[in-house]
N, C-alpha and C positions, 0 to 999 in steps of 0.2 A: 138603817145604820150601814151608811156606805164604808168601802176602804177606804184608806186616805192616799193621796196620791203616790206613784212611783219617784225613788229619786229623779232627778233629771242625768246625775252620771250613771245609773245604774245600767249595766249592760247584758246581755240577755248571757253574752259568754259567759260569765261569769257561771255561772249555773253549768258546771261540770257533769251532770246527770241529766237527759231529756226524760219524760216517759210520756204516757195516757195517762189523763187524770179526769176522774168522773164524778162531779160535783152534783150533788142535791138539794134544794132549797124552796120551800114554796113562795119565796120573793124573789121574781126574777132579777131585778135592780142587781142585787148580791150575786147572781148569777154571772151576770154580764161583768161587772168586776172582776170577780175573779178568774172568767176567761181570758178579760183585759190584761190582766196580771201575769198569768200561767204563762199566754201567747207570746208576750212581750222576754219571757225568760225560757223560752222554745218548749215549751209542752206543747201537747196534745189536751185540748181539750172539750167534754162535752157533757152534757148540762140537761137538768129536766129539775122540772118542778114537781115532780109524781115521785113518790121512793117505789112504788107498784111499777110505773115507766120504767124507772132506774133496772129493775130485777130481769122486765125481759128484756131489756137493751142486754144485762150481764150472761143472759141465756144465750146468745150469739157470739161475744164479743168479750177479749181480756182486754185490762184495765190490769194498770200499777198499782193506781193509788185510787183511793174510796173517801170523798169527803162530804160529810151528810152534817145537817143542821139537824139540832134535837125535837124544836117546837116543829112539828108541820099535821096537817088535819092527816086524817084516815092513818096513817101508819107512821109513828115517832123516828125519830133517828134511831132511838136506842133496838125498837126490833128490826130495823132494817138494816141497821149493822151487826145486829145479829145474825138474820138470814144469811147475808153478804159471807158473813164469817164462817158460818155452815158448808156455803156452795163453795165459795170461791175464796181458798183459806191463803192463796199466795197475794193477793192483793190485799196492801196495807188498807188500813181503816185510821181516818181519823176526824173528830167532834169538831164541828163549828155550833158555837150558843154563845148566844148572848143574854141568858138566865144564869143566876145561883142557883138553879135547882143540883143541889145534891145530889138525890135520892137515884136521878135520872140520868146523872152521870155517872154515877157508881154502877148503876146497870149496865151503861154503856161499856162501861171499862169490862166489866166481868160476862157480859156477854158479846159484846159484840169483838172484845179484845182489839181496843181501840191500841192503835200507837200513843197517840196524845191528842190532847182538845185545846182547841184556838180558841179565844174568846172573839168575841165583836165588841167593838170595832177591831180590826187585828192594825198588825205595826208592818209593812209589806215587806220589809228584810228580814223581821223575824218569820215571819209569813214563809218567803221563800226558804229562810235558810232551814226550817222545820222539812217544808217539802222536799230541799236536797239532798239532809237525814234520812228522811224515813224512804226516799229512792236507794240512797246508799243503803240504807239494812235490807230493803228488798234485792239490792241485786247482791249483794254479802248472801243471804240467805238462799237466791236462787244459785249463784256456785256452789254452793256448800248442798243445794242439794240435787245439782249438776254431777258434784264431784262424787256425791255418793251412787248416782246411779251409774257414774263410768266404773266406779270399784266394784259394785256387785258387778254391773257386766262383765268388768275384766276377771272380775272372784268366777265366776261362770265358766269363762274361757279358760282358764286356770286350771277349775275342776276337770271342764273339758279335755283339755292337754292331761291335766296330771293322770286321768282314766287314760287315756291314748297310749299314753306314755307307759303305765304302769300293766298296759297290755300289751304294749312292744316287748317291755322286759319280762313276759310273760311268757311270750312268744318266742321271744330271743331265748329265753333261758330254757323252753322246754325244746329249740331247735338244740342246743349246745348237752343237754340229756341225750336228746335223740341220739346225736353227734358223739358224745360220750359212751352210747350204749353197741352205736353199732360199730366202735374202736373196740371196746371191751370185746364184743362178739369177734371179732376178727382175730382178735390174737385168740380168743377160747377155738376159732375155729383152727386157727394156724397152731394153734397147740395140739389140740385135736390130731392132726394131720401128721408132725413133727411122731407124735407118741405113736401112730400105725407105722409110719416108717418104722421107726424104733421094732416095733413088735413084728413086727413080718422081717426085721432084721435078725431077731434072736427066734422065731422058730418057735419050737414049744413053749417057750414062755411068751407067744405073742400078748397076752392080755395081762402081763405082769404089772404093767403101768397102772391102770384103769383099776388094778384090785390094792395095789398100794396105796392108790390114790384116793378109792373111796375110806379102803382103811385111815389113813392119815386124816381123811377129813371127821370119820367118829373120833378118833383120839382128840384131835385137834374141838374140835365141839365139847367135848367132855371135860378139856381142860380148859373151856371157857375164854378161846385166844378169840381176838376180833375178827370181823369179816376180813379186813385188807391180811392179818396175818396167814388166815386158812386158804384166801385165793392164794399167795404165794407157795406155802407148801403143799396145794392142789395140782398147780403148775411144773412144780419141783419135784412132785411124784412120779407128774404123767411124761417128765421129760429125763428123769436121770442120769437113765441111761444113754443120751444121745450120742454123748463121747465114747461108745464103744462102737460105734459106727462105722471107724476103721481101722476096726481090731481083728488080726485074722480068725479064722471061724475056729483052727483048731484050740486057739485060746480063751474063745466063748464058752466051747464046750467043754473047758476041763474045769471040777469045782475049784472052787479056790480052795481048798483048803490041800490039794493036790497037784497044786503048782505050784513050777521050780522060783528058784529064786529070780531068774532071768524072768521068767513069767509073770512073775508079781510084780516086778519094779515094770514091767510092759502096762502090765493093768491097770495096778496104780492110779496111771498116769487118766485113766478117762473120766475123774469127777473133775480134775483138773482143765480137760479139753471141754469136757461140758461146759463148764465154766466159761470158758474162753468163748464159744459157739454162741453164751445167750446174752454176755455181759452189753454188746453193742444193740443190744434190747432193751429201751427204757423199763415197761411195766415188767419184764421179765429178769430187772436185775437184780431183786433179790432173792428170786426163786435161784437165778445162775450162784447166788452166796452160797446158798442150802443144797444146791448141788456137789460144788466143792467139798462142802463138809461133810457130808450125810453117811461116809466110812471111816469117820473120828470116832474113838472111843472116849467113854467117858473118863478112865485111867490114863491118858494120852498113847495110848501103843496104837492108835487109828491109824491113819492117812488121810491127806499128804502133807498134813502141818504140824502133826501131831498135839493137836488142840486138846484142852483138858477140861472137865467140868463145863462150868458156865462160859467157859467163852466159847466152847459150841454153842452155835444158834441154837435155837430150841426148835426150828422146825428142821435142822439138820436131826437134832436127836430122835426127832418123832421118826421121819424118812428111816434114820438106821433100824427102829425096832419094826417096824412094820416091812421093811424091805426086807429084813435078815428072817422073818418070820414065815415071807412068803416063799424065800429061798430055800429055808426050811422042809418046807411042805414039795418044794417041789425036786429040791435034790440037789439044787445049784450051788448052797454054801460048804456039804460036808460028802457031799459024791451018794448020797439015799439020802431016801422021803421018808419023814418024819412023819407021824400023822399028829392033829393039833394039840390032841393034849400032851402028847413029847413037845411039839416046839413050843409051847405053852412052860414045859418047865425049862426047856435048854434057856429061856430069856429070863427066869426066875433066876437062873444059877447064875446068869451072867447081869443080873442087874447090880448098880455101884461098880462093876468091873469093864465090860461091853458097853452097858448100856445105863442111860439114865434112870434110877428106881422111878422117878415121877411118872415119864411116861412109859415106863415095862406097868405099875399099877394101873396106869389109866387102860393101857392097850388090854389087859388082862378083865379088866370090867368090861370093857365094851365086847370083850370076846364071851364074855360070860351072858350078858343080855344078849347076842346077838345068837348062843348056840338054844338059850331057853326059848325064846321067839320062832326059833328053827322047829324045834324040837315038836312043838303046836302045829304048825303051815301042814295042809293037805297039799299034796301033789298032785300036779296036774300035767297033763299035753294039750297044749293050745295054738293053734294057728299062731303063726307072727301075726295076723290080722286082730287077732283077740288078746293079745298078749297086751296087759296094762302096766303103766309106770309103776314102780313101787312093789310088783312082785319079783320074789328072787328066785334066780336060775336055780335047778334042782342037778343038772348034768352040764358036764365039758359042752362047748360047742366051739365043734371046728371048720375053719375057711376052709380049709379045704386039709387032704393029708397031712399030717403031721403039723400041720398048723393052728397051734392053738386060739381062736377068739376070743372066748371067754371061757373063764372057770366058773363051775360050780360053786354056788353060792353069792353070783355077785347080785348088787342088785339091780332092777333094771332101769331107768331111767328114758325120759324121754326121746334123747337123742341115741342112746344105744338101739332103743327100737327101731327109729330111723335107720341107723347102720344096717341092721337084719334086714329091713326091706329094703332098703338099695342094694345089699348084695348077696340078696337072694337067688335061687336057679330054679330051674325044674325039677330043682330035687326034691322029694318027698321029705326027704331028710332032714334037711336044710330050711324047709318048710313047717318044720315043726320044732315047738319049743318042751323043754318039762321044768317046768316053772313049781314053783309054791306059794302058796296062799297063805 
């Protein structure tokens, strides 16, 4: 059962799709047809009368399209388009028979997942126009799964980058910590620095700072203020004093509560100039707030704005009870030393009046847990070499005559240790701490 012939206008252009097309048939007659056919409309074609021939020609070799005849001895179309469909699932399949056998093409259909089955004799334009289908859904099907492998690649690349990336900003961001950390250290060291001038400025009270300072930060912890507030009045402790800086000495050393009027409107004036000293210091401007304010009373009769209640800052009010307290003890506010449980009650008598009750209550707890914790501690002398963070000084320690470094009772801290041994001497003295435990 031959094709019947080609139109006479039929033109091979016409046929917008070329491919490989690999036909099976044990009568070569129909063989030769259909290459005749194929050729004429620009395929590729090639041909065996074996469907076993067929399989290892497809072992070497792609092929588009897969055209098998059903009857043939030793292996049917229907398992050879099987096979075919197994190995080689991109190349279309499709039935030439010239039988109603049903049975045989429903297999075909379901195993070997034919596109469609041509009958014999076929119609040569349906013929073609079937082959330039089922080339169009193969190359439809080969973009579509073109496009899918350029997407995972590119999803890959993606991944790729978005990792890269998502460790640049990793990087980046723990540079701008780093960068953050060693600005933070800088001003704690320039603070640092500011507060020894300060102390080696006023003399016996050199380490007034540093004991304010720790103080304000128990109060300040106690009353549950955030990190950014407690660096501010840490900063504000250790620097309050800066504005007396250029205040003459005979006016340092008179108490306040024994100087003249001319004297006081002088003094006055230094939480004012402090103020002025820190303001052009971004992280330091609101410690320079808490500076200004921190000899406001809570009644307004303070200085220098005569602020009342709450619109003092709260870490100006912490600064006033713990500064006036240390004053206390050491003799600067009332011309004698009070010992703690006298300035303990002079902040009782003056709390609602001087001072804020919130924090005269909290400073008086934390003086309460700090004298029972005391009370325990074994004393000790210990090398500066052996002296550890977190034990508190048991004695004065001084730079040198009349210069006080640290009081009695502070605690010690890692960089305070540092300071001892950077300016340490050959002194036995100096070389030894009496610390508690």
């Amino acid at each position: 059962m031959l094709a019947h012939s080609l139109p006479e206008d039929f033109s091979p252009e016409e046929a917008q799709i070329s491919g490989t097309i690999l036909c099976v048939d044990d009568e070569s007659q129909i063989l030769k047809s259909l290459k005749r056919v194929f050729r004429r409309a620009g395929h590729d074609t090639v041909i065996f009368t074996s469907a076993a021939e067929a399989l290892e020609y497809l072992q070497e070799n792609t092929v588009d399209l897969i055209i098998s005849d059903m009857r043939m001895p030793e292996m049917d179309g229907n398992k050879f388009l099987s096979e075919a469909a197994s190995q080689w699932p991109n190349s279309v399949r499709m039935l030439l028979t010239g039988y109603s056998d049903l049975d045989s093409m429903v297999g075909a259909i379901n195993n070997g997942h034919i596109y469609r089955y041509i009958s014999k004799p076929w119609d040569e334009t349906d013929l073609l126009m079937s082959i330039q289908r089922a080339l169009e859904t193969k190359r439809l099907k080969d973009e579509h799964t073109r496009l899918n492998k350029l997407t995972d690649e590119q999803n890959i690349k993606l991944q790729a980058l978005n990792s890269s990336l998502e460790e640049r900003v990793a990087k980046r961001t723990e540079d701008l910590k780093k960068a953050n950390t060693s600005l933070h250290n800088a001003y704690a060291d320039s603070v640092a620095v500011f507060a020894r001038i300060i102390g080696m400025r006023e003399g016996e009270s050199a380490a007034h700072g540093e004991r304010i300072a720790e103080l304000a930060e128990r109060v300040a912890v106690h009353m549950k203020l955030d990190d950014q507030q407690r660096q501010d009045i840490q900063y504000a402790a250790l620097l309050h004093d800066i504005g007396k800086i250029g205040l003459p000495d005979t006016l340092l050393q008179t108490p306040y509560e024994s100087q003249s009027d001319e004297q006081r409107e002088q003094y006055q004036q230094h939480s004012v100039n402090g103020e002025a000293v820190l303001m052009s210091l971004g992280p330091l401007e609101s410690a320079a707030s808490i500076i200004r304010s921190h000899h406001e009373r809570i009644n307004g009769s303070g200085f220098p704005d005569g602020l009342k209640g709450e619109d003092i800052p709260l870490g100006a009010r912490i600064l006033n009870v713990v500064n006036e307290h240390d004053d206390l003890l050491s003799g600067a506010l009332l011309g004698r030393q009070l010992d703690a449980a006298a300035a303990n009650s002079y902040l009782e008598a003056g709390s609602g009046i001087r001072y804020d009750p919130n924090v005269v209550a909290a400073f008086l707890a934390i003086s309460a847990d700090r004298t029972q914790s005391e009370s325990i501690r074994k004393e000790l002398v210990l090398s500066i070499d052996d002296v550890k963070p977190g034990m508190v000084l048991a004695q004065d320690i001084y730079l040198r005559e009349n210069v006080l470094m640290l009081r009695s009772g502070q605690v010690l801290t890692e960089s305070f240790i540092k300071k001892f041994k950077t300016l340490r001497t050959d002194s036995k003295k100096m070389s030894l701490l009496k610390v508690c435990t």
